[in-house]
N, C-alpha and C positions, 0 to 999 in steps of 0.2 A: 460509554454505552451508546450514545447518537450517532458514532461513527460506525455500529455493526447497521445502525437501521438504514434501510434503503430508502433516500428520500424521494416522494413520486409524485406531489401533489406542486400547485404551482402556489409561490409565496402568495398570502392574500393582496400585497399593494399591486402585485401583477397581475391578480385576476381582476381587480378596482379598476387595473389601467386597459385592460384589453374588451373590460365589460363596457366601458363609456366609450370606446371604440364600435362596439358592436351598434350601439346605440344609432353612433352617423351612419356605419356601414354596414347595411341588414345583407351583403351580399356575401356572407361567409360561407356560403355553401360551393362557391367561386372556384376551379382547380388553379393551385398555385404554384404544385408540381406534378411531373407525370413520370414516373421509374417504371419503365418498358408498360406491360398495359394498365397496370396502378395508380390511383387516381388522388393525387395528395390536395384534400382541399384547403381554404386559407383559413377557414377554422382550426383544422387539425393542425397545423404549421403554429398559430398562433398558442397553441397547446403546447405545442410542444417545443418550441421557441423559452417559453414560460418557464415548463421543468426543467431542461437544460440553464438556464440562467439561473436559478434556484439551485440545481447542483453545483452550480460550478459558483455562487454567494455574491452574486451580480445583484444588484441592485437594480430600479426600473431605468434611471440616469445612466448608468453603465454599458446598456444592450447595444447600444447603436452603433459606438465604435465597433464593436465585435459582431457586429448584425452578420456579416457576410461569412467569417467563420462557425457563426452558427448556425446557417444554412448548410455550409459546407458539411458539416457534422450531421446535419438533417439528414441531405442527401445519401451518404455515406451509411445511416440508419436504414433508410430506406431501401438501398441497394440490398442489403444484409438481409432484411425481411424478406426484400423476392427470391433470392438465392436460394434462405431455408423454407422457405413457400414450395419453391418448383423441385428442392429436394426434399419434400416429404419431412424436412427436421423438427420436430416440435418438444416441448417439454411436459413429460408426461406428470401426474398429478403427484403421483408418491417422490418424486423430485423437490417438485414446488412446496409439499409439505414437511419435507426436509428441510429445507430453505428456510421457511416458514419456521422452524424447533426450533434451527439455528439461532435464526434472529433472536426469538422469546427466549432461548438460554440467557440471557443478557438482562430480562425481568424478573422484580419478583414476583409475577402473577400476570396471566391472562389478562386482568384488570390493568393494572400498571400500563401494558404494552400499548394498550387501547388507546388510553387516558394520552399515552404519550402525543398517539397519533390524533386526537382530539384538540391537544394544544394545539400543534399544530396546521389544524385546519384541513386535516388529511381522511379522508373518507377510505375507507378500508377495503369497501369494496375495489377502489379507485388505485389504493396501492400495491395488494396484490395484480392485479390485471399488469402494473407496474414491474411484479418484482419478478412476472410471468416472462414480459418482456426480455429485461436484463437477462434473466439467465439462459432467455433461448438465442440473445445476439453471442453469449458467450460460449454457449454450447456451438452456434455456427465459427465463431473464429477457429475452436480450438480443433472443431473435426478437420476446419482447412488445414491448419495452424499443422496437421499430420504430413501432410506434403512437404515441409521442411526438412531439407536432409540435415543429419547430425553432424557435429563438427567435426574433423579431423585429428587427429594427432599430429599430424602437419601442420594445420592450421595452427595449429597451441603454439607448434614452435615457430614457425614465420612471426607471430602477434610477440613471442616473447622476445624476439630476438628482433627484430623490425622498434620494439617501445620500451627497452630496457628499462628506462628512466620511468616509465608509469610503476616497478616492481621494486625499484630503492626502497631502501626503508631507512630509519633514526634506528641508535642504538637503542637494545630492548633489554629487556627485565622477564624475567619470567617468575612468581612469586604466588606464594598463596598465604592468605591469612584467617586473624580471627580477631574481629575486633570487639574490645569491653564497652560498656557505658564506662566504668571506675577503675582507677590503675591498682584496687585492690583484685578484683576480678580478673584481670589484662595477668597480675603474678599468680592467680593462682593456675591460670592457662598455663604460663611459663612453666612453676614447678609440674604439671602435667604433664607436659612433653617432657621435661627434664628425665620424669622416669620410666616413661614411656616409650619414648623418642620418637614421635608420629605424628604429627601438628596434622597430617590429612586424614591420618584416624579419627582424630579430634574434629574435623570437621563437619567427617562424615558422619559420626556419631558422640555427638556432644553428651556429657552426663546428664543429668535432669535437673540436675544445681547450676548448669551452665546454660541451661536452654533457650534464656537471655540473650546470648551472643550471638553475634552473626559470622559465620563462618563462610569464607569466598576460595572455592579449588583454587587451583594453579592457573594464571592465565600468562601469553604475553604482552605486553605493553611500553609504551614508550612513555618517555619521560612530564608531558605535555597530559596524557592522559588523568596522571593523578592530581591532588591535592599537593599544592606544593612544597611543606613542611618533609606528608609521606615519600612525596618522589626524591627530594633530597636527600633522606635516608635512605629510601629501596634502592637508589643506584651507587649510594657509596656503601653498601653493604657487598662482604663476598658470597659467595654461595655458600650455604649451610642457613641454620637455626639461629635467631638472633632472640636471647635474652635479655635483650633491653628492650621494651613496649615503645613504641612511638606514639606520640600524644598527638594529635589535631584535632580540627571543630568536629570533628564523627566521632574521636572518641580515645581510646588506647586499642592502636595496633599493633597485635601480635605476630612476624610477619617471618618469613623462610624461605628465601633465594633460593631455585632448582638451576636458573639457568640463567647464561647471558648471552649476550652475539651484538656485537658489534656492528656500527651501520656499516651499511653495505648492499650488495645487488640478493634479493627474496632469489631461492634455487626455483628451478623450474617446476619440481615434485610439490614446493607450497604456496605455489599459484595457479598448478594446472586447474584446479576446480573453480576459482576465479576467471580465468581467462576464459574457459568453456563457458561460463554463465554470462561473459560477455559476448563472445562470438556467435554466442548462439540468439540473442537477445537482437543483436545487429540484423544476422539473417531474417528472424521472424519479423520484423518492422521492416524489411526489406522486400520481404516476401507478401507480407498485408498490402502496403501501399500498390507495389504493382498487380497484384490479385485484385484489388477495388478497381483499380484502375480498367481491368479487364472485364468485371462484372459491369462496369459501368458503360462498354460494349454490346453486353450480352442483354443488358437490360436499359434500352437509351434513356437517359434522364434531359429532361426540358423543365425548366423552369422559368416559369412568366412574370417575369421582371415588373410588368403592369396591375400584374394582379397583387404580384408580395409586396409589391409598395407601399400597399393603400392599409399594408400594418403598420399601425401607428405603435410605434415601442420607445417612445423619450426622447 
């Protein structure tokens, strides 16, 4: 459930550490970066230095080795916001409220969702403003993100033929079953298909006496995959219907070989949609780095090494 919520707020021992900082150093109103004519002060840095270490489960001890990548990351935020600034991109309300369902899908109640964000020290108002952010840096990647041309068909076959050895596989199995809690329940699956002869019938529509069992389609898989009792059985079995239940710690399996294949090199038809979601994954990170890179032309960034120093972070 904590993994749907968008954490925005900074840990309270970081906000301990950056307040007793504030304490010696009343000069946070101080600019500590400048992104083309945008004015990042050392307050805001110190904020947001905070939430970033917080999302990413840093500790206050921790920040300092990483200090410079977390500016880096700053920057790079920064650049993003002037970009969807000067192009007019913003995230309109019935979005954010969207967002907002989303999340509370995951509560049982309005209350609950609050309460969550109260343990954690998080002001509500503070993490919407938050969740506004996130999704208008992801709204600016993804409209760049359209500039990326699509892969090739060529490309597929250059990557497959250029990395054979990334599409080897182990021999496989291909199988589907039904497993009992008790090897009385486990036979009377068996006499079922017996008269049946449909164990995927049976999966997909268990009687109401069987509703108990768990029924798994066809998948394939290699030998490493299972439990090792099952897999010793599923790969010395042939293909067909096997009326003998296999017993391990999950239970009695009821199990029925469709297919097998041998290791060997994966065909090109049952990795092109593999390889497409890699080459294309390459280009978009290929294509982001050198686009910041260039935003970060368009909008000169300076940062005053004298001023960010004087945050004291562990």
């Amino acid at each position: 459930m904590m993994n749907r919520l968008v954490r925005a707020a900074p840990l309270l021992p970081l906000l301990l550490l950056f307040a007793a900082c504030d304490l010696l150093n009343p000069a946070q109103d101080q600019v500590a970066v400048r992104v083309g004519e945008q004015e990042i002060t050392l307050d805001a840095v110190r904020k947001d230095v905070a939430r970033i270490s917080e999302d990413m489960g840093l500790k206050p001890g921790e920040i300092r080795p990483l200090f410079e990548p977390l500016v880096d990351r700053l920057v790079e935020r920064y650049v993003l916001l002037a970009y969807g600034a000067r192009h007019g991109i913003s995230v309109e309300d019935s979005e954010l409220e969207a967002a907002l369902r989303d999340i509370k899908s995951d509560y049982p109640s309005e209350e609950a969702f609050r309460s969550t964000l109260l343990k954690r020290y998080v002001d509500f108002d503070a993490w919407e403003r938050q969740l506004r952010e996130r999704l208008l840096l992801r709204k600016i990647i993804e409209k760049a993100m359209e500039d990326v041309p699509p892969v090739s068909f060529r490309e597929i076959q250059e990557r497959y033929e250029n990395r054979r050895e990334d599409y080897e596989h182990p021999a496989m199995v291909r199988f589907r079953q039904i497993v009992a809690q008790d090897a009385e329940t486990a036979r009377e699956v068996v006499e079922l298909v017996k008269q049946d002869g449909d164990l995927a019938g049976l999966i997909a529509e268990p009687p109401p006496r069987l509703e108990k069992v768990a029924g798994m389609p066809e998948r394939w898989v290699a030998e490493d995959e299972l439990e090792e009792t099952l897999a010793e059985a599923v790969f010395s079995l042939p293909v067909g219907f096997s009326d003998k239940p296999v017993r391990t710690p999950y239970g009695h399996h009821v199990v029925e070989v469709t297919d097998r294949r041998p290791e060997g090199l994966m065909s090109l038809p049952e990795v092109i949609g593999r390889i497409e979601e890699e080459l294309l994954a390459e280009k978009k990170e290929a294509f982001y780095r050198s686009w910041i890179e260039t935003l970060k032309t368009r909008y000169p960034v300076k940062v005053n090494r004298e001023v960010l120093n004087r945050l004291e972070i562990g």
